[in-house]
C-alpha positions in Angstrom: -119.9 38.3 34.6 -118.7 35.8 37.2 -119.7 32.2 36.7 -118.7 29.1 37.6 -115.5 29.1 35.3 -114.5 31.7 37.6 -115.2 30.1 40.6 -113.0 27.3 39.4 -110.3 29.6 38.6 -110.2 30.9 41.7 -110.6 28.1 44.1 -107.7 27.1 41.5 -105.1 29.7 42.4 -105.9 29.4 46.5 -104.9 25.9 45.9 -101.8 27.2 44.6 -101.1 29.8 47.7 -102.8 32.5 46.4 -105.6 34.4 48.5 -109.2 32.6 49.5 -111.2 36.0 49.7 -112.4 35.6 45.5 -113.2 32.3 45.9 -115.1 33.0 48.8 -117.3 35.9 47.6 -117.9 33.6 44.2 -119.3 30.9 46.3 -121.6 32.9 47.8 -122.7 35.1 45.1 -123.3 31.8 42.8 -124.7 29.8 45.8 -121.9 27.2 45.2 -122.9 23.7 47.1 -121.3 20.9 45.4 -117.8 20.8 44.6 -116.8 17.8 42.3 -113.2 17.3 43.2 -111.1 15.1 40.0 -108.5 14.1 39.6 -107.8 16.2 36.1 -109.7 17.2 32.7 -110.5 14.4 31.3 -112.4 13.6 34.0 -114.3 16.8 34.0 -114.7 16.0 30.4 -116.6 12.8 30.9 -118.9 14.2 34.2 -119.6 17.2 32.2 -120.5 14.8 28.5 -122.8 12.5 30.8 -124.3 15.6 32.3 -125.2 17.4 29.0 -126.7 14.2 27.7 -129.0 13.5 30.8 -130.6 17.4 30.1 -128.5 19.0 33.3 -126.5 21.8 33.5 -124.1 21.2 36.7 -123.6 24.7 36.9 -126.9 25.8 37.2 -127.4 23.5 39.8 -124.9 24.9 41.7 -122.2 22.3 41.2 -118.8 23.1 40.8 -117.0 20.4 38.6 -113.6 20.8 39.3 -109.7 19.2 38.4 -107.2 19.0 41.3 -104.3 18.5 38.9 -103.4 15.6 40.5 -104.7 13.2 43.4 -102.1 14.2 45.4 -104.0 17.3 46.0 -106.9 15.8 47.4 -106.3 17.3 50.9 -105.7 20.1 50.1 -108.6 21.3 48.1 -111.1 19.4 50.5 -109.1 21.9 53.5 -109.7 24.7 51.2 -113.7 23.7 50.1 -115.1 21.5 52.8 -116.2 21.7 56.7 -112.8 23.8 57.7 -112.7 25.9 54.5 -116.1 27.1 52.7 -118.0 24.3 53.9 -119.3 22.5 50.5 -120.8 19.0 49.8 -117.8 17.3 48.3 -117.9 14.4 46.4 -115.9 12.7 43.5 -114.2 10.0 42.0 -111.1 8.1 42.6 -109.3 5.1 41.5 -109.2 2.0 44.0 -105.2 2.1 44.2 -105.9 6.0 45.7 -108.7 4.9 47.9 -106.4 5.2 51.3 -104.9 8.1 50.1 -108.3 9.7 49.4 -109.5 8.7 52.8 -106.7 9.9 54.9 -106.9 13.2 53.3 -110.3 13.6 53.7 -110.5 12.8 57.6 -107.6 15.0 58.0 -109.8 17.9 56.2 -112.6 16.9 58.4 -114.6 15.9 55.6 -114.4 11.5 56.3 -118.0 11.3 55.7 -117.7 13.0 52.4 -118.5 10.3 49.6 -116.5 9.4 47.0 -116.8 7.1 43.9 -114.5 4.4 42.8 -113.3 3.2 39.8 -111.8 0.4 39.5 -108.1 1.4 37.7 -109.2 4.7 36.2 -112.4 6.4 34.9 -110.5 5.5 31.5 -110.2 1.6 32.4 -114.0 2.0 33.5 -115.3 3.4 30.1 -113.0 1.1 28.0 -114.5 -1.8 29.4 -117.9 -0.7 29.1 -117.6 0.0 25.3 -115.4 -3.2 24.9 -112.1 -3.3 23.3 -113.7 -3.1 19.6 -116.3 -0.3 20.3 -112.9 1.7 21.6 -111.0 0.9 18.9 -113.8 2.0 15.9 -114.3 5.6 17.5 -109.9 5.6 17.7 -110.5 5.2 13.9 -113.1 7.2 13.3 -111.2 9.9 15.5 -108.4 9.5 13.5 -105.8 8.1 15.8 -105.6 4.5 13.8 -102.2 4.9 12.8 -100.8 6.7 15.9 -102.8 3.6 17.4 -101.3 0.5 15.0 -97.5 2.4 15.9 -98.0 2.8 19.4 -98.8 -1.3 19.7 -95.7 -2.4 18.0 -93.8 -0.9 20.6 -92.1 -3.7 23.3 -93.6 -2.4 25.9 -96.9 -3.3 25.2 -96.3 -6.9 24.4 -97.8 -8.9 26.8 -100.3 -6.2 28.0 -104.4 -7.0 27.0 -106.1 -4.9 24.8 -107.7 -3.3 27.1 -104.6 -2.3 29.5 -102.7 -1.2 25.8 -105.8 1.0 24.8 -105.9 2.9 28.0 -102.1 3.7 28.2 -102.9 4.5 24.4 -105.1 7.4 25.7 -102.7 8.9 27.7 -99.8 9.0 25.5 -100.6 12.5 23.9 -101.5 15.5 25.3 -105.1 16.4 25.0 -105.7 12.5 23.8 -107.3 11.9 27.2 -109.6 14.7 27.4 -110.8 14.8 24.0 -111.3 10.7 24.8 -113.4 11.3 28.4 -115.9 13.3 26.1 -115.6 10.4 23.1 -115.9 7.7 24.7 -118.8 8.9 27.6 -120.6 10.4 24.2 -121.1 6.9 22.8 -122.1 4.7 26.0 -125.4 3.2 25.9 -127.7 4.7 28.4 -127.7 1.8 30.2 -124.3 1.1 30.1 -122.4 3.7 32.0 -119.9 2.7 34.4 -121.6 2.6 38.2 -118.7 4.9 39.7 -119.7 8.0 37.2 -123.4 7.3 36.4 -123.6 6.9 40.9 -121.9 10.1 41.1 -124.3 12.1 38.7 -127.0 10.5 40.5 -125.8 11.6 43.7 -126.0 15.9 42.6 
C-alpha cells in the first residue's frame, strides 16, 4: 500500500537522477501538499517527536516530512517539488550560516516566496539551549552515553569550547547519536519551551 514512506522514497531517488513519473502519481494519489524539506534525520526526528506530542499525524495531513541529505541539495529538491516540478507548499528549516544559500536556491527554483525557518547554529544548538546544558547532560546519562560523554570532553579539541558548543559536536560524533538525540531531546521540552524556528514551523502546516 503506498504511503507517505513511499512518497519519500521516491521523490528520494528523482533527487538522485532516477525517474519523476512514481513520485508524481504518489503525490497525487495521497494528495501530497506540504513538503518539509531538512536538512537530514535528525531533523525529521525532532518535527516528527513534536508532531506526535501535539496529537498530529503529518502524514495524514498531507505533509511530506522529508531529508535532503544535505543542504546542498536544497535546489534541487525545491526544482523537483515546488512551482516548476509538482508544485507543493514548501517549507522548512535552515541554519542562519545556510540562510543565502537557501535563498539563492529557492529563487532559482522559483519557489523565493516559499518560507523557511531559522535556527540559529543548528536545530541541535536550538534544543540544547532550550533544555540548558544540565537538562542535556541528565538525559546523556540517562541514555547511556555518560562515559562516551566524560571521554569525548578530555579531548584537546574541546578545550576552550562552552558546554553548550562541546555538547552539540558531542551529538554528532556517532552515527545514529543525532537522530536518536532530535527525538530525545524534542521528547523532554516543556510545552512552552520549544525553540521558535520548529514550534513556528509546525504551526505553519
Amino acid at each position: 500500500m503506498a504511503d507517505m514512506g513511499s512518497f519519500r522514497e521516491a521523490v528520494t531517488a528523482w533527487a538522485a537522477g532516477g525517474p519523476g513519473d512514481p513520485a508524481r502519481e504518489l503525490a497525487a494519489r495521497l494528495t501530497v501538499k506540504v513538503a518539509v524539506l531538512l536538512e537530514g534525520p535528525s531533523d525529521v526526528a525532532a518535527v516528527g517527536t513534536l508532531a506526535t506530542r501535539r496529537g498530529r499525524n503529518l502524514a495524514d495531513e498531507g505533509v511530506c516530512v522529508l531529508p535532503m541529505g544535505g543542504a546542498m541539495n536544497v535546489g534541487r529538491f525545491a526544482r523537483l517539488l515546488g512551482p516548476s516540478g509538482l508544485d507543493l507548499r514548501l517549507t522548512g528549516l535552515c541554519d542562519e550560516g545556510e540562510r543565502r544559500f537557501y535563498a539563492r536556491g529557492l529563487e532559482r527554483a522559483g519557489a523565493a516566496h516559499q518560507e523557511f525557518f531559522v535556527c540559529a547554529a543548528d536545530l541541535e544548538d536550538e534544543l540544547i539551549r532550550a533544555l540548558g546544558v544540565a537538562r542535556v547532560e541528565e538525559l546523556v546519562r540517562e541514555e547511556g552515553d555518560l562515559r562516551a560523554l566524560q571521554t569525548f570532553l578530555r579531548q584537546p579539541a574541546q578545550q576552550g569550547r562552552t558546554s553548550q558548543q562541546q555538547l552539540r559536536r558531542f551529538l554528532g560524533t556517532k552515527k545514529g547519536r543525532k537522530i536518536r538525540y532530535g527525538h530525545v531531546l524534542v521528547e523532554a521540552l516543556d510545552p512552552d519551551r520549544v525553540p521558535a524556528p520548529l514550534d513556528d514551523l509546525l504551526a505553519s502546516l
